[in-house]
C-alpha positions, 0 to 999 in steps of 0.5 A: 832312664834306668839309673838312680842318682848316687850319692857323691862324697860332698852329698854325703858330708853335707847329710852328715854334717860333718866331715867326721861322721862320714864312715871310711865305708861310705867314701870308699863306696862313693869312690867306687860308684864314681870310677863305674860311671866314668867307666860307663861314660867311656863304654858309651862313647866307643866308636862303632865297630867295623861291620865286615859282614853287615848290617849294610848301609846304603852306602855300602850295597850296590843293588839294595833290592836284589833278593830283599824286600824294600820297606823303605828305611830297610832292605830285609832279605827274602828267603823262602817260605818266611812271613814278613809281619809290620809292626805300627805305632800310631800311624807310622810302621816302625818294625819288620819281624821276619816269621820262618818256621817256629822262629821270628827275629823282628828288626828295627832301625833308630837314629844315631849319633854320627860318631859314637855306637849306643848298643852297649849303652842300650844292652845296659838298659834293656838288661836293667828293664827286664831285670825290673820285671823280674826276668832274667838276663844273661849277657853273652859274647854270640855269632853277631858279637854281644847280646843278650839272652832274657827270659822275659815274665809274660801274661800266658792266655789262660790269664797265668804267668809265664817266660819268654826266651829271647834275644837281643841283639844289635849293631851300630852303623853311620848315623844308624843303630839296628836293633834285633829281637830274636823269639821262639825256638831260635832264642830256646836254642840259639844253634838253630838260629843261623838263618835268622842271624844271616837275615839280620846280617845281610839287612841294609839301613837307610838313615837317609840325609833328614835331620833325627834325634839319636834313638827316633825310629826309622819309619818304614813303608809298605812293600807296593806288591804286599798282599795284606792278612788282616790281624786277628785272622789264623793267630792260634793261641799258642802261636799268641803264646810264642810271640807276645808279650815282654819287654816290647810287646812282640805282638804280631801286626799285618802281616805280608806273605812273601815267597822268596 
């Protein structure tokens, strides 16, 4: 998606004309692009890796419901005094953030392949996308394994440009892959984001058995009980400020309010 076709051996020989006019310097480049895509590939198709303290599957949680709030393709966990806010895409939702505090950390379940993880394979391009907008990443080995630490260029309210500092993170799962983005004080200062990392931690994924292309999002559902704020109401702007904006436009959608 992000990747530019480099130049093979033969593609070079055959811009040149001759082999003679291929310099030592061009083929030993070509060698070297080579071998970092084979190494890529091999990255790519690493087996999940073993989830001892979650994200859960289905499959792995006797009771899905106790203490979490059921949105259908997730089982976010409920604590107290946090903001459960949806984000929609056409008609479907497809995103949950959690708000606790001066902190978010939205989560969002995707289709897999059965037996490969694709969290290196996304880190490359998330990492390739901010860097193209000019930000800046920084790729780090965190309490949930390896993320990335971005500062992200944002449109500022008074029309000027600013940063944003956030966090990606993520897990790959059977047939699932959930992805984390962490905003506010808890990307500024990631020690004070252990309540938001247990809450991705302890999040169940359900895949379900339909047949979905690796990548599609796993469409979501509106709590039966949620009590609805209608968006655009008791949004300051610096509160617009903190969570707008980047690579995914961390708008803030409907949200519920649960008390937990």
């Amino acid at each position: 998606m992000f990747g530019r076709r480099r130049k093979r051996s033969e593609d070079v020989v055959g811009d040149a004309g001759h082999l003679d006019d291929v310099t030592s310097e061009e083929l030993a480049e070509d060698s070297a692009s080579d071998a970092q895509d084979s190494a890529a590939e091999s990255r790519v198709r690493l087996e999940p890796e073993p989830r001892p303290d979650g994200p859960w599957d289905l499959s792995e949680v006797r009771d899905p419901a106790e203490g979490r709030v059921d949105l259908g393709g997730l089982f976010v966990p409920g604590v107290e005094g946090m903001e459960l806010r949806v984000e929609v895409a056409g008609d479907a939702i497809v995103a949950a953030t959690v708000v606790l505090r001066d902190s978010a950390v939205q989560l969002q379940g995707f289709a897999a392949p059965k037996r490969e993880g694709i969290w290196v394979e996304v880190r490359e391009e998330i990492a390739s996308g901010i860097t193209q907008q000019g930000g800046v990443v920084d790729e780090v080995e965190g309490p949930l394994g390896w993320e990335l630490r971005a500062q992200v260029p944002v449109a500022l309210p008074d029309g000027t440009q600013g940063v944003q500092m956030v966090r990606f993170i993520g897990c790959d799962g059977p047939r699932w892959f959930l992805r984390g983005v962490i905003s506010g004080q808890g990307a500024v200062q990631p020690q004070t984001a252990g309540l938001l990392e247990q809450i991705f931690r302890d999040t169940v994924v359900v895949r379900g058995e339909s047949p979905m292309a690796p990548r599609d999002p796993i469409v979501l559902k509106l709590p039966e009980d949620a009590q609805m704020v209608a968006e655009g109401l008791q949004q300051p702007d610096d509160d617009r400020s903190r969570f707008a904006g980047g690579v995914d436009r961390l708008e803030r959608g409907p949200e519920i309010t649960e008390v937990r």
